[in-house]
BAKESE-107824 format. One record per residue (C-alpha): y, x, z; residue in three letters. Coordinates in pm, whole numbers, padded with zeros to 5 digits. Example, Ala and Ser with C-alpha at 12.3 -4.5 7.8 and 13.67 -1.06 7.14 Angstrom:
// residues 2
{{-00450 01230 00780} ala}
{{-00106 01367 00714} ser}
This chain:
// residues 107
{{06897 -01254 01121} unk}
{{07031 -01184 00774} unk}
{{06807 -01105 00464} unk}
{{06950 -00839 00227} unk}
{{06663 -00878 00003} unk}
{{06460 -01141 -00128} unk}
{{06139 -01162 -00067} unk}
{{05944 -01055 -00383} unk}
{{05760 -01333 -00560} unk}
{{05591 -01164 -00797} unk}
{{05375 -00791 -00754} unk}
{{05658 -00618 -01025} unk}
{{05929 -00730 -00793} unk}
{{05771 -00587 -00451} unk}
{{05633 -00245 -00626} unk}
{{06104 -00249 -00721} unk}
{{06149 -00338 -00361} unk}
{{05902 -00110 -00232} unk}
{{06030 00192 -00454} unk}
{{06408 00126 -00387} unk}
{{06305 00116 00024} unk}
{{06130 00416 00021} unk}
{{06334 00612 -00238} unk}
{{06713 00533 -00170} unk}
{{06820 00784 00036} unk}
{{06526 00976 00052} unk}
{{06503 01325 -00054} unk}
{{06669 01411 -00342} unk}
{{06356 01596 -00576} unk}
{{06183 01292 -00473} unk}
{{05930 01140 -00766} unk}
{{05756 00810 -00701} unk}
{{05428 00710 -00891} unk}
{{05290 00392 -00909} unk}
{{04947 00307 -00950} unk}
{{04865 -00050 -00974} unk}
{{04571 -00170 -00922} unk}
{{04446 -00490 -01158} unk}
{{04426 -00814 -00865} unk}
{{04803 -00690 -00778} unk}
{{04740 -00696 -00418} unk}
{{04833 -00408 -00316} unk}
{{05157 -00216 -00421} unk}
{{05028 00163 -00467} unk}
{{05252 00463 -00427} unk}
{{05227 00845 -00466} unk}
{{05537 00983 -00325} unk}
{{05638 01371 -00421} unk}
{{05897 01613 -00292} unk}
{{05932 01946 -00108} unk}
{{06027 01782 00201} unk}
{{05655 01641 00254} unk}
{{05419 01869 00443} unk}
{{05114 02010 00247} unk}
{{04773 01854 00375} unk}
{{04585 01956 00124} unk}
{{04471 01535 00041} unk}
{{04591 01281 -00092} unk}
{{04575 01040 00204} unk}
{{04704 00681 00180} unk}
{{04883 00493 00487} unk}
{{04809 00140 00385} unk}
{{05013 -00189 00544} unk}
{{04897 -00575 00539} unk}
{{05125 -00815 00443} unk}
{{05432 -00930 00614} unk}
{{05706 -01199 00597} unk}
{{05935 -00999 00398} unk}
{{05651 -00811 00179} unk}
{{05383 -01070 00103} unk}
{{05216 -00803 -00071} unk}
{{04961 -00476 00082} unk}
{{05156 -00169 00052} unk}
{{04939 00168 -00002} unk}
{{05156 00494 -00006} unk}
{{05086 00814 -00003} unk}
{{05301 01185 00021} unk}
{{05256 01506 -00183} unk}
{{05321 01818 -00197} unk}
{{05495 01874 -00587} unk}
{{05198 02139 -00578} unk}
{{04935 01922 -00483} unk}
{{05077 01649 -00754} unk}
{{05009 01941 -00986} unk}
{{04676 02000 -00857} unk}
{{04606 01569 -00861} unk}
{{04706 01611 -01262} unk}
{{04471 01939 -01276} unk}
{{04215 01727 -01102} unk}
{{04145 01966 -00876} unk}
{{04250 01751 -00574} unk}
{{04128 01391 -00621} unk}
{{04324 01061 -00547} unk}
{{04228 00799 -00335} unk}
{{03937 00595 -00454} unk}
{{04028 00334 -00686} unk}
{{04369 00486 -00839} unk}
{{04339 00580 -01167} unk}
{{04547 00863 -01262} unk}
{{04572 00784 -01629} unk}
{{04724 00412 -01494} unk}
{{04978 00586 -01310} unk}
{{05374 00513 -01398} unk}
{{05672 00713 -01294} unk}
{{05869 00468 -01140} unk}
{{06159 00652 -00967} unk}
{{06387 00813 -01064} unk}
């Protein structure tokens, strides 16, 4: 089986791999947030677009770590009104991520 990527070595290089997988041909309003957390173990997304359904919470699906990710992976998906209401703090992220930490990594 052929590799297309290499696997990331460091936690920068899997939070680019994990944007670019989830972002490249995603929707096209789509906003990705990063929130790293300081043992850089986990890889920690906020995804926002249109195209997500409103739940009203800001709900992580986390993943362990596999051969080609040696690194957790933590996203979650947002409404661009309940991003709003995240930066209003009226609807809280998940514990843990810091919303002044956060970086707008894509686009």
């Amino acid at each position: 089986m052929e590799t297309v990527d290499a696997i990331p070595e460091s936690y920068e290089e899997a939070e680019r791999l994990l944007v670019r997988w989830h972002a490249e041909g995603g929707p096209t309003d789509l906003v990705v947030y990063s929130f790293p957390d300081v043992p850089h173990e986990t890889v920690r997304l906020v995804e926002v677009s249109n195209e997500f359904a409103a739940t009203g919470a800001i709900r992580p699906m986390t993943f362990g770590r596999s051969a080609e990710m040696p690194f957790r992976s933590s996203t979650a998906l947002a409404t661009p009104e309940e991003w709003e209401q995240v930066e209003a703090g009226r609807l809280s992220l998940p514990p843990g991520w810091d919303l002044a930490a956060r970086r707008r990594v894509w686009p």
